[in-house]
C-alpha positions as CSV (number, residue, x, y, z in Angstrom):
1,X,0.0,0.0,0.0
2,X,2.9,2.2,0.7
3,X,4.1,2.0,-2.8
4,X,0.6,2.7,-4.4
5,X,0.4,5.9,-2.1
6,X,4.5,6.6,-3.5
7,X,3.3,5.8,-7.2
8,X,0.1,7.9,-6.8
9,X,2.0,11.0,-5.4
10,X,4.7,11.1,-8.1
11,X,1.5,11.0,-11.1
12,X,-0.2,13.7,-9.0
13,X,3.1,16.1,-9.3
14,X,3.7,14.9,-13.2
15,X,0.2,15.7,-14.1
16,X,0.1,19.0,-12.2
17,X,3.7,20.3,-13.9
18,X,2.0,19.3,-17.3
19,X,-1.0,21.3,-16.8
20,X,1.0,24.0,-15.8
21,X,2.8,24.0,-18.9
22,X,-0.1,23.7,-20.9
23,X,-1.7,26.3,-19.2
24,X,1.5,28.3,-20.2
25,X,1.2,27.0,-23.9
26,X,-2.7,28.0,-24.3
27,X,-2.8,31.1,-22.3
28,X,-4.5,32.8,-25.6
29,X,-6.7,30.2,-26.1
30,X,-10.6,31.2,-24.8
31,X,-11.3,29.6,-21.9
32,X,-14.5,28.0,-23.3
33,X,-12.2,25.9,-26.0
34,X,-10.1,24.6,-23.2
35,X,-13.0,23.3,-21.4
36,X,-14.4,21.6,-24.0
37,X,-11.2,20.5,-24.9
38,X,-10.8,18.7,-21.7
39,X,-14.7,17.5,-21.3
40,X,-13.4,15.7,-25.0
41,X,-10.5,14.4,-23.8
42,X,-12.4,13.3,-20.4
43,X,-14.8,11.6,-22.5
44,X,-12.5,9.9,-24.7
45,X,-10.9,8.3,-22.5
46,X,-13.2,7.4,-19.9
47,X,-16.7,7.1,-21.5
48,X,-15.8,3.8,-23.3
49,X,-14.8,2.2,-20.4
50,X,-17.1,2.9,-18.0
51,X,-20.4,2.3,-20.4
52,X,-18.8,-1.3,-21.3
53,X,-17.4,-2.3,-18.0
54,X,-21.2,-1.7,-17.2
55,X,-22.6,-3.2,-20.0
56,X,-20.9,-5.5,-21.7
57,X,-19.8,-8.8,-19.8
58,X,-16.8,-9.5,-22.1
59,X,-14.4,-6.1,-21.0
60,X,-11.8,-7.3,-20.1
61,X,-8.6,-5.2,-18.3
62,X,-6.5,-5.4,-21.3
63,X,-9.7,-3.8,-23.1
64,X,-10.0,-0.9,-20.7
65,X,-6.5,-0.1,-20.6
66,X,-6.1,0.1,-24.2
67,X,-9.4,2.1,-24.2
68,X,-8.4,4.6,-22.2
69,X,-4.9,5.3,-23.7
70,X,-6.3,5.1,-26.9
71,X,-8.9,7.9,-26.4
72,X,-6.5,10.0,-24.4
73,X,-4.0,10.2,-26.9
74,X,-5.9,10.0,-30.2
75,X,-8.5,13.3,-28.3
76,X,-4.7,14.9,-27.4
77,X,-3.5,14.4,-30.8
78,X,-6.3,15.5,-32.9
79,X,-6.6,18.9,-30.2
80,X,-3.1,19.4,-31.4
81,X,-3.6,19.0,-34.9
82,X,-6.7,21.2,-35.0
83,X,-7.4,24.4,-37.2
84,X,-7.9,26.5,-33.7
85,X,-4.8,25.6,-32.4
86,X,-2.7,26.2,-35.6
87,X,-4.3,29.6,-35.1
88,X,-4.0,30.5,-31.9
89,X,-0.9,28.4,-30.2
90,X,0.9,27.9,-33.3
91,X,0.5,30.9,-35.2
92,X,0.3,29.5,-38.5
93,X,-2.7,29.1,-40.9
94,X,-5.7,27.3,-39.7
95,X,-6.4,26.2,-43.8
96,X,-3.1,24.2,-43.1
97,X,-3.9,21.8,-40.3
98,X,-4.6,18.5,-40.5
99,X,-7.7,18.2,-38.0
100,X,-10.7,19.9,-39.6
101,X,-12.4,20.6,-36.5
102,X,-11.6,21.2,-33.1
103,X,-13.7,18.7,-31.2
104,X,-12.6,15.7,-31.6
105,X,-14.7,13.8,-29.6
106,X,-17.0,12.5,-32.5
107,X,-14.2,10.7,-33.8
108,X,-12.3,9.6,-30.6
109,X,-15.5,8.4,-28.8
110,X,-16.1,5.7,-31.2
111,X,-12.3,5.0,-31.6
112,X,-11.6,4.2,-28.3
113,X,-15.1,2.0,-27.8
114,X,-14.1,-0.1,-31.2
115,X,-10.3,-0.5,-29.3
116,X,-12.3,-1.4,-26.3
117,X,-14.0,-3.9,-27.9
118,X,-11.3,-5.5,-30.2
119,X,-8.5,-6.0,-27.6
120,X,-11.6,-7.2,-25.3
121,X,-12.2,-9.9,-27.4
122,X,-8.6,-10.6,-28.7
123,X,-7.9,-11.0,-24.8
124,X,-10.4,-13.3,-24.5
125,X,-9.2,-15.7,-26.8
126,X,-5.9,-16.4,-24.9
């Protein structure tokens, strides 16, 4: 238990000192973007799980893990690939970025349930 409590106090201070500097990196950005932003992100990453862990008998761990890294980083990624932030953060043209919209949870929602589901049942089978 003492090294869960260790483990959990080290994430605490990495995850703080990277919302710091993404607080530094987005200070332009309106505040309304960043929460939605992070509702997106939230929801990637966690909706899948918890709706199938609920849901669906065959989640497995494997499933949930590689749900929830999935949505984190694919929500992260497309954020940072997005026509606001090439405007704002960036400072180049928003015509030039690779994410057509800002709000990526339409397209990380379902990505992280069909990862869910496919290492789910790839993890079953062993």
């Amino acid at each position: 238990d003492h090294d869960k409590v260790r483990v959990a106090k080290i994430a605490s201070v990495i995850v703080g000192a990277i919302a710091i500097v993404l607080g530094i990196i987005f200070e332009k950005m309106n505040v309304s973007y960043l929460v939605g932003w992070a509702f997106s992100v939230a929801a990637s990453a966690n909706l899948p799980s918890l709706v199938m862990l609920l849901f669906w008998k065959g989640t497995t761990r494997q499933g949930i893990i590689a749900s929830v890294i999935v949505g984190m980083f694919s929500s992260l990624g497309w954020i940072l690939l997005s026509s606001d932030t090439y405007k704002s953060v960036y400072g180049l043209d928003p015509e030039n970025a690779i994410a057509p919209f800002s709000q990526p949870g339409i397209v990380t929602i379902p990505l992280s349930f069909l990862t869910l589901i496919i290492v789910s049942k790839l993890s079953k089978s062993k």
